[in-house]
Every structure is written in structure tokens, then in C-alpha cells.
mmJSON file of the N, C-alpha and C atoms, coordinates in Angstrom:
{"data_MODEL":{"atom_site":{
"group_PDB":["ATOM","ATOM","ATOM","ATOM","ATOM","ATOM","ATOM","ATOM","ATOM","ATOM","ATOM","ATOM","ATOM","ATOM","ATOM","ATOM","ATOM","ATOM","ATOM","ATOM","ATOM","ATOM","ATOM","ATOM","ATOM","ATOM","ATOM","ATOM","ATOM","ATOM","ATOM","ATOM","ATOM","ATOM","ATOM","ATOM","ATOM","ATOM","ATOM","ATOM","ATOM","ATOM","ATOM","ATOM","ATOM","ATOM","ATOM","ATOM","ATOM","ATOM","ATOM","ATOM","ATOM","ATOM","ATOM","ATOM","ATOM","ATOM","ATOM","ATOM","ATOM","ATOM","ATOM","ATOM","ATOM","ATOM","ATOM","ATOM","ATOM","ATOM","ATOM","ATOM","ATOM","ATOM","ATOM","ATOM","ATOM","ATOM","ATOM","ATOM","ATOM","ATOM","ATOM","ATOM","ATOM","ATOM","ATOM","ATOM","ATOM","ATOM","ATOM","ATOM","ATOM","ATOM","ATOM","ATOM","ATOM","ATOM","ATOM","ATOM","ATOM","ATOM","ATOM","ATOM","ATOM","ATOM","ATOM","ATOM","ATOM","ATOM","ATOM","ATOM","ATOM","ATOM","ATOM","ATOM","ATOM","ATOM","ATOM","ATOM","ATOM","ATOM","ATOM","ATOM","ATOM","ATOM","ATOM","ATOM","ATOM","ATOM","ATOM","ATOM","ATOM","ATOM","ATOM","ATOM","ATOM","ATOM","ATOM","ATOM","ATOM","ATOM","ATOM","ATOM","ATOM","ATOM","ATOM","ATOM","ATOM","ATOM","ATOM","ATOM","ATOM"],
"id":[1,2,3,4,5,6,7,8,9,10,11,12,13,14,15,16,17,18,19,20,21,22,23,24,25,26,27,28,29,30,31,32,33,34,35,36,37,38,39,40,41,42,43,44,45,46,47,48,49,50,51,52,53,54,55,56,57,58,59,60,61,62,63,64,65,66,67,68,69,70,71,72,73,74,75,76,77,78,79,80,81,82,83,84,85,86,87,88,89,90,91,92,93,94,95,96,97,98,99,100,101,102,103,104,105,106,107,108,109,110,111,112,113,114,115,116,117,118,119,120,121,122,123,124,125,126,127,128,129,130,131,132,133,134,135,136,137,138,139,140,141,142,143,144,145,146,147,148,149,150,151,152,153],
"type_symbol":["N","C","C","N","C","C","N","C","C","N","C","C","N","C","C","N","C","C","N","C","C","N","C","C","N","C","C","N","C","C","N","C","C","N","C","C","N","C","C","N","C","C","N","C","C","N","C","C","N","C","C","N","C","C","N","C","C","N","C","C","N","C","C","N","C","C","N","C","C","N","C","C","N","C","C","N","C","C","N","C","C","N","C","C","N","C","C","N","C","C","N","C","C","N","C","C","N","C","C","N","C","C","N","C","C","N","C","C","N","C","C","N","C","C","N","C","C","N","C","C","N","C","C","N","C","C","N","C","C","N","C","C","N","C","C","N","C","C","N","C","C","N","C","C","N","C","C","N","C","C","N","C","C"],
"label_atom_id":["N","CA","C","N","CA","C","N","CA","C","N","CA","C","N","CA","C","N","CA","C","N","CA","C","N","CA","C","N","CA","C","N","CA","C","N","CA","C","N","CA","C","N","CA","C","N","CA","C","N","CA","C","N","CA","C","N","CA","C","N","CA","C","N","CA","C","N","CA","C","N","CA","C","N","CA","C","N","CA","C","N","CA","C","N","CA","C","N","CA","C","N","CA","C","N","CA","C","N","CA","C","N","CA","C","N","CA","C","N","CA","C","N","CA","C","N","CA","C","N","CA","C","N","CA","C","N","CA","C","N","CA","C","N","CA","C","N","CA","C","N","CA","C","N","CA","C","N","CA","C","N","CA","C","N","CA","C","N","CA","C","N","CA","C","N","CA","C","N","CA","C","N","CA","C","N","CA","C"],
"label_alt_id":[null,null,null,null,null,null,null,null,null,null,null,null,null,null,null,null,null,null,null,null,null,null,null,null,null,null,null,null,null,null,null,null,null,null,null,null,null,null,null,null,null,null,null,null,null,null,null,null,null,null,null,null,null,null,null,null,null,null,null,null,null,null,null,null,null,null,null,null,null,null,null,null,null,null,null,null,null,null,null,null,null,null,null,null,null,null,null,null,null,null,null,null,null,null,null,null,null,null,null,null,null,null,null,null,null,null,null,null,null,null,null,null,null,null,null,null,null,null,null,null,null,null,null,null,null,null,null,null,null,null,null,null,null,null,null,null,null,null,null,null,null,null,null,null,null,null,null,null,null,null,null,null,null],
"label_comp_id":["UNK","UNK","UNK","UNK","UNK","UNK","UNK","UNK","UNK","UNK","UNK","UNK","UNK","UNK","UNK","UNK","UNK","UNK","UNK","UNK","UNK","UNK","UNK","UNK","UNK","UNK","UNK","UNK","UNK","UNK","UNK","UNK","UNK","UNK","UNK","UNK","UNK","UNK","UNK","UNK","UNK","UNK","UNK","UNK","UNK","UNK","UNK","UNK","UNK","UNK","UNK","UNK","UNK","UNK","UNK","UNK","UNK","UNK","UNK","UNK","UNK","UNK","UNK","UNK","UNK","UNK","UNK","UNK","UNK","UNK","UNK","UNK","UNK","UNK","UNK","UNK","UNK","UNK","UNK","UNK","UNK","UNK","UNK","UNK","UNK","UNK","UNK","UNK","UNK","UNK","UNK","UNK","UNK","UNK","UNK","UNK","UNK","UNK","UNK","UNK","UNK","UNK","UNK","UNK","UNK","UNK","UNK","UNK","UNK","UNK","UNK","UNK","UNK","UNK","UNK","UNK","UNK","UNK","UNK","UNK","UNK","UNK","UNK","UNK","UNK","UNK","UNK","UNK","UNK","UNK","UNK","UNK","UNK","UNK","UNK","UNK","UNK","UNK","UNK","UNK","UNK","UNK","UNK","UNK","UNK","UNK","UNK","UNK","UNK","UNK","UNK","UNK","UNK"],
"label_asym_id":["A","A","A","A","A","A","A","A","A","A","A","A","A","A","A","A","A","A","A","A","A","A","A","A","A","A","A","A","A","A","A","A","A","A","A","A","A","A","A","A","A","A","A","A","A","A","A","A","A","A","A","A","A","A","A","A","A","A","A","A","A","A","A","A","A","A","A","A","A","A","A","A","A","A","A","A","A","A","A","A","A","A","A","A","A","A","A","A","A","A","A","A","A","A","A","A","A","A","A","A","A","A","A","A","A","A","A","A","A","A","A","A","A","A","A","A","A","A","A","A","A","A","A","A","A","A","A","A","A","A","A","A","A","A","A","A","A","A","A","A","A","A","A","A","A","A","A","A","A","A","A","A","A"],
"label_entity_id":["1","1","1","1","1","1","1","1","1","1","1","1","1","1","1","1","1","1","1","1","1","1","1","1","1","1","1","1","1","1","1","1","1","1","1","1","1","1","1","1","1","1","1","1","1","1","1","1","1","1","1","1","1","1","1","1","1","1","1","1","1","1","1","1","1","1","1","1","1","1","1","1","1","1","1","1","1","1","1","1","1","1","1","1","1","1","1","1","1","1","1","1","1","1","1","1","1","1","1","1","1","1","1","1","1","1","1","1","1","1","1","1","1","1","1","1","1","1","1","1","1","1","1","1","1","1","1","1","1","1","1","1","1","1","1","1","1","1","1","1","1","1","1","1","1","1","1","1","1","1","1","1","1"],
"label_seq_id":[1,1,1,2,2,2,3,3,3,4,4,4,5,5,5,6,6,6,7,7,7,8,8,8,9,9,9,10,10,10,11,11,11,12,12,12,13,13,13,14,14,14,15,15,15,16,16,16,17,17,17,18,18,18,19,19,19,20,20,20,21,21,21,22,22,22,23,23,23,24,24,24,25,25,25,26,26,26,27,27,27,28,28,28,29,29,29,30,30,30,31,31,31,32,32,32,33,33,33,34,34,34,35,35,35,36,36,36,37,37,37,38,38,38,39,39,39,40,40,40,41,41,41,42,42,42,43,43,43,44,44,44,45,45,45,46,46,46,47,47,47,48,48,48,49,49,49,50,50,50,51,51,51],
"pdbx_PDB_ins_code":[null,null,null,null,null,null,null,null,null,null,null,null,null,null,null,null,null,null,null,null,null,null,null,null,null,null,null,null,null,null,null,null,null,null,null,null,null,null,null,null,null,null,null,null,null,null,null,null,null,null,null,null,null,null,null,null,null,null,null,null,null,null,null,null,null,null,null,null,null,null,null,null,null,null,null,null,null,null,null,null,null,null,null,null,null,null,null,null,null,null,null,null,null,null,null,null,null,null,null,null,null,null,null,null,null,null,null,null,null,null,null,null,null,null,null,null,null,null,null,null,null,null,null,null,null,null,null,null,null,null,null,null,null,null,null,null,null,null,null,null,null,null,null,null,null,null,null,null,null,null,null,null,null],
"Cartn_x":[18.234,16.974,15.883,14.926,14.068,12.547,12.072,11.438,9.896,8.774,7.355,6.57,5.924,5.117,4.215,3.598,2.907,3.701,4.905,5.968,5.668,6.474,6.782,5.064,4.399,2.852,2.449,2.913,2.733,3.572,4.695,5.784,5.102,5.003,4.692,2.774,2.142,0.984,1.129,2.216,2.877,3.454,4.193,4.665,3.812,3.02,1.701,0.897,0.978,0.478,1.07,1.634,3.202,3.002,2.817,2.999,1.759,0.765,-0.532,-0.825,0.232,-0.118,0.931,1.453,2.254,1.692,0.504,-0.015,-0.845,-0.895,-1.187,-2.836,-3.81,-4.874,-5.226,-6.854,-7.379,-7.106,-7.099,-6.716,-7.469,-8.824,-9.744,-9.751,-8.895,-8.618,-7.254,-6.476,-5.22,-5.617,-6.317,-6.357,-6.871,-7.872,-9.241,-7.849,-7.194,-5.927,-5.293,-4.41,-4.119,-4.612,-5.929,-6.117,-6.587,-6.737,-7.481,-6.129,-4.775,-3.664,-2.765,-3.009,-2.438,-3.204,-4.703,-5.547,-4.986,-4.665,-4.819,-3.017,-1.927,-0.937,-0.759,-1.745,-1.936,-2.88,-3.393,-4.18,-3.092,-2.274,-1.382,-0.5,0.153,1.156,0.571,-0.676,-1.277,-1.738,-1.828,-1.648,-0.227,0.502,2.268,2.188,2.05,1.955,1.81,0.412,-0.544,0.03,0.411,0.809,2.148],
"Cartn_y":[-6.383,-5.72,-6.312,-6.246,-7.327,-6.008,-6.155,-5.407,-6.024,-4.929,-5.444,-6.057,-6.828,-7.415,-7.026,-5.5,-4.788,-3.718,-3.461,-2.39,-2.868,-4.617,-4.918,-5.132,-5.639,-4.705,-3.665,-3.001,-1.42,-0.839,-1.134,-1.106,-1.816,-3.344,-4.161,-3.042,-2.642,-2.476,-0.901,-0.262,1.119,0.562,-0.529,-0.908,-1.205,-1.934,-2.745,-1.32,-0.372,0.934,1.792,2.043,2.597,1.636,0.435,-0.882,-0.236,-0.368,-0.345,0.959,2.099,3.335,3.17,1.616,1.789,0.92,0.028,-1.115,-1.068,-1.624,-2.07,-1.727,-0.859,-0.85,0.178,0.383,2.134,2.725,4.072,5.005,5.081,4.668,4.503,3.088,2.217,1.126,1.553,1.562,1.699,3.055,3.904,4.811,4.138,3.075,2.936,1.673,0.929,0.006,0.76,1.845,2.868,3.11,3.718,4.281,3.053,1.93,0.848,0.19,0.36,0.161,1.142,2.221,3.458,3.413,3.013,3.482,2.422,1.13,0.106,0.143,0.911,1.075,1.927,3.052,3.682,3.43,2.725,1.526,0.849,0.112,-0.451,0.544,1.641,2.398,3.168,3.038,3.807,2.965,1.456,0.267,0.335,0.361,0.335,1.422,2.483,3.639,3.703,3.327,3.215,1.89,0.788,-0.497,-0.379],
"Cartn_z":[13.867,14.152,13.265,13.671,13.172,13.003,11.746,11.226,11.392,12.32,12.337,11.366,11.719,10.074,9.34,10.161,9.842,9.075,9.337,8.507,7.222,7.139,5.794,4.826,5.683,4.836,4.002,5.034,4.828,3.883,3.642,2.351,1.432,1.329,0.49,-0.533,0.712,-0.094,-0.646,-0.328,-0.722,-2.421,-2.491,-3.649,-4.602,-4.148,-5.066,-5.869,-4.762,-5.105,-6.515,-6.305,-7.399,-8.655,-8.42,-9.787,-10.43,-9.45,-9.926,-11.291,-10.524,-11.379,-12.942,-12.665,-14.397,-14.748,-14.417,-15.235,-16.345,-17.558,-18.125,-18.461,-17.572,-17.548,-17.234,-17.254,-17.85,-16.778,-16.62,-15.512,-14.093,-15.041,-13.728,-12.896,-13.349,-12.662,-12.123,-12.615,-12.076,-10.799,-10.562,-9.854,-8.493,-9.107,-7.774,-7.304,-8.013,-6.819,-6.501,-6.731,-6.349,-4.438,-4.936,-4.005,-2.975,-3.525,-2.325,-1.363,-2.545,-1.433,-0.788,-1.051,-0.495,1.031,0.954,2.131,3.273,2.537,3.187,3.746,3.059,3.692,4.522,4.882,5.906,7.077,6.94,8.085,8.969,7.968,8.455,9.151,8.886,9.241,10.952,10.375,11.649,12.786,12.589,13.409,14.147,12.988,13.674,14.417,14.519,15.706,16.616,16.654,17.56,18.707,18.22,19.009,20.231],
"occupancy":[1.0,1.0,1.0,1.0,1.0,1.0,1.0,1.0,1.0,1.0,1.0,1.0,1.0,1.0,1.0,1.0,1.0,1.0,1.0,1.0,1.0,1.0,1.0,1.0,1.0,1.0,1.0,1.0,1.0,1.0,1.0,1.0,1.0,1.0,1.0,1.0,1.0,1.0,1.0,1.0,1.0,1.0,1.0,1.0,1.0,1.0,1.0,1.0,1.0,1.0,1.0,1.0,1.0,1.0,1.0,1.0,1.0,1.0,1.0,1.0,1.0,1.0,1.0,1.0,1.0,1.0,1.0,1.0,1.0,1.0,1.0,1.0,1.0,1.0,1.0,1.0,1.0,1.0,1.0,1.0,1.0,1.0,1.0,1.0,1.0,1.0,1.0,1.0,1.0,1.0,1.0,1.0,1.0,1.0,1.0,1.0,1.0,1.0,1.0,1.0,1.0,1.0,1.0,1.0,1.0,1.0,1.0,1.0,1.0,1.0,1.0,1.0,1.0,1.0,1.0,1.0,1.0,1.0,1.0,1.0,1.0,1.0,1.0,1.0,1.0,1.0,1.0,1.0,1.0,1.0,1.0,1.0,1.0,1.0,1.0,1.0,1.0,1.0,1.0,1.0,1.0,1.0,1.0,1.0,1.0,1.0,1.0,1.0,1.0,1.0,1.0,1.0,1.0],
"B_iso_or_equiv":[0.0,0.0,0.0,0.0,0.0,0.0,0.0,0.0,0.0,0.0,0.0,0.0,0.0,0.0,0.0,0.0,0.0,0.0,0.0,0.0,0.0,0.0,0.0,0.0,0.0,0.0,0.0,0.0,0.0,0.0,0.0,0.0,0.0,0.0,0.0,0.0,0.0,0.0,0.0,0.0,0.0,0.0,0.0,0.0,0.0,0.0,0.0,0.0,0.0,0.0,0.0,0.0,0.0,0.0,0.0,0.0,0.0,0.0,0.0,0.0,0.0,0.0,0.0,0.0,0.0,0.0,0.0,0.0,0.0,0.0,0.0,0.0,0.0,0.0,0.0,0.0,0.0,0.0,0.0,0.0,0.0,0.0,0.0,0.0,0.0,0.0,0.0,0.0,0.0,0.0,0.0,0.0,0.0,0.0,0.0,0.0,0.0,0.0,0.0,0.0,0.0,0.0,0.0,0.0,0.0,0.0,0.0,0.0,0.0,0.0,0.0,0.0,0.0,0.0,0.0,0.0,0.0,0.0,0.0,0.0,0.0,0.0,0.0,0.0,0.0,0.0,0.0,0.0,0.0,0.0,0.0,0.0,0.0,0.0,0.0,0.0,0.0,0.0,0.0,0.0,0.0,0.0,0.0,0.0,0.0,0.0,0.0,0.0,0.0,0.0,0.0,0.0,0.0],
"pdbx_formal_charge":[null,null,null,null,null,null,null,null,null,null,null,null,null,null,null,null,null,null,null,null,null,null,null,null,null,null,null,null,null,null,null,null,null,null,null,null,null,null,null,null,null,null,null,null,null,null,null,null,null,null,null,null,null,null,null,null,null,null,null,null,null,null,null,null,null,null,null,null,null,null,null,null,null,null,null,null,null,null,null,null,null,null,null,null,null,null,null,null,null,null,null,null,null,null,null,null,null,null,null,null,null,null,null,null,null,null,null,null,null,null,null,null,null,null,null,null,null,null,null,null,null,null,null,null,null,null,null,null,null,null,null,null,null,null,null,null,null,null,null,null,null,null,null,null,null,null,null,null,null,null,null,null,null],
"auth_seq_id":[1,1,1,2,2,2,3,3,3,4,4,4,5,5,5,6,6,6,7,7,7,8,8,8,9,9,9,10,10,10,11,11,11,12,12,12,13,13,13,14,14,14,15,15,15,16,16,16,17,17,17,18,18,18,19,19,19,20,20,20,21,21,21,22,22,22,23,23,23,24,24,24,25,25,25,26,26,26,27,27,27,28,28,28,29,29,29,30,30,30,31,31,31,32,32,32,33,33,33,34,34,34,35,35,35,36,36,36,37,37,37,38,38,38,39,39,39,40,40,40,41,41,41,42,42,42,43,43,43,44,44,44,45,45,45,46,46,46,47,47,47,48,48,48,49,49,49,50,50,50,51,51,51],
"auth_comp_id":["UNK","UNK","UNK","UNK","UNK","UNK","UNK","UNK","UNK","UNK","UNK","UNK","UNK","UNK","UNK","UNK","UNK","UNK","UNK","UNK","UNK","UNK","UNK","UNK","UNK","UNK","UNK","UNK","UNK","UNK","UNK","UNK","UNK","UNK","UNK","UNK","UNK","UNK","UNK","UNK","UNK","UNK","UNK","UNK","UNK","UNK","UNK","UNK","UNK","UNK","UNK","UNK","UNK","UNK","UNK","UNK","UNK","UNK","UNK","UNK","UNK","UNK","UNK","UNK","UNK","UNK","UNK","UNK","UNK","UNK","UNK","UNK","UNK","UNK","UNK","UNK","UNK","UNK","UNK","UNK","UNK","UNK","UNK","UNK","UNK","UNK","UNK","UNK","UNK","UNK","UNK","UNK","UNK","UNK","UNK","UNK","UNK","UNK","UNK","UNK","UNK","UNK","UNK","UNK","UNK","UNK","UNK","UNK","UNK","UNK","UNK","UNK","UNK","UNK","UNK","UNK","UNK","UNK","UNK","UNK","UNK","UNK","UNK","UNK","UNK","UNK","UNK","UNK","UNK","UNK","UNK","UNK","UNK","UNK","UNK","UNK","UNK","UNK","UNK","UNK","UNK","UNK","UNK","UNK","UNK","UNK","UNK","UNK","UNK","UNK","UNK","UNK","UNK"],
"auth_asym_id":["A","A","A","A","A","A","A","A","A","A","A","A","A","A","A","A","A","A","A","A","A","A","A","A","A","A","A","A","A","A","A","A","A","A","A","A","A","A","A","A","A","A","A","A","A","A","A","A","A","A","A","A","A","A","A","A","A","A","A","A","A","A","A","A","A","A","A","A","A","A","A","A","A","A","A","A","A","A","A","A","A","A","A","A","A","A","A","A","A","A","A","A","A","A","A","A","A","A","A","A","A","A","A","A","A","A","A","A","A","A","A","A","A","A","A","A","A","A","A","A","A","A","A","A","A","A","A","A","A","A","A","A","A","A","A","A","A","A","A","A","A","A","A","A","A","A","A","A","A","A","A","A","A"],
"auth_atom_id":["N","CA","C","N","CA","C","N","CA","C","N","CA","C","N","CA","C","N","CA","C","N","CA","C","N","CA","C","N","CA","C","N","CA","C","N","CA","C","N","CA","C","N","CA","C","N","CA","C","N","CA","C","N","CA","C","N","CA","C","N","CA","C","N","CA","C","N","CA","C","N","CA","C","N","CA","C","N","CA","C","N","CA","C","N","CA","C","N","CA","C","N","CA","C","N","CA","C","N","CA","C","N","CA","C","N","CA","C","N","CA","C","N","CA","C","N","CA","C","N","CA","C","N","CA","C","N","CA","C","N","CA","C","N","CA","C","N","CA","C","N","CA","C","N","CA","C","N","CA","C","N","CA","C","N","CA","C","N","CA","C","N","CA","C","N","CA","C","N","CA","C","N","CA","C","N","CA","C"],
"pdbx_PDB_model_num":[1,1,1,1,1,1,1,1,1,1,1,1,1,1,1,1,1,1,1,1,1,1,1,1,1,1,1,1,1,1,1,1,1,1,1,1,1,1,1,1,1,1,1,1,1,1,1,1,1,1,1,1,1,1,1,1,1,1,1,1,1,1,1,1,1,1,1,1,1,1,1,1,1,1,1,1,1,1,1,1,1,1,1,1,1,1,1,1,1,1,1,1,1,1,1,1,1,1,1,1,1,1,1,1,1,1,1,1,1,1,1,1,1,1,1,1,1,1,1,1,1,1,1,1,1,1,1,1,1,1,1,1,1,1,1,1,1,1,1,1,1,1,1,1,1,1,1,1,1,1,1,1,1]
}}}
């Protein structure tokens, strides 16, 4: 079974998300990547739906 490329996106920018909130940098950065790949993995997720 072969997994959409928009799935592994959508995971991939879910992960980046999670990293983001243990990195290395002030809260208000780590929050605003946070939230810029959370939005952007639900773009994606809601592409995969929708298609």
C-alpha cells in the first residue's frame, strides 16, 4: 500500500511541529513554528480529504 504524498507531508510538518516545541529557542519562536506547521499540516490533511 502505498502512502499519499500529501499524508507523508502532513506527518512530516506534524513532526517538524513537536521538534519545534523542544528547540533550543525563545517560546515565542518556538510557538509561532509551532503554529506555522501545525496550520500547514492541516492544509495538507484537509487537501487529503477533500481529493
Amino acid at each position: 500500500m502505498k502512502i499519499p504524498f500529501r499524508a507523508t507531508r502532513a506527518y512530516a510538518h506534524r513532526h517538524m511541529a513537536y521538534a519545534a516545541l523542544r528547540s533550543d529557542s525563545s517560546l515565542a519562536v518556538r510557538l509561532e513554528r509551532y503554529n506555522r506547521h501545525m496550520a500547514e499540516a492541516r492544509r495538507l490533511a484537509r487537501r487529503e480529504v477533500s481529493a
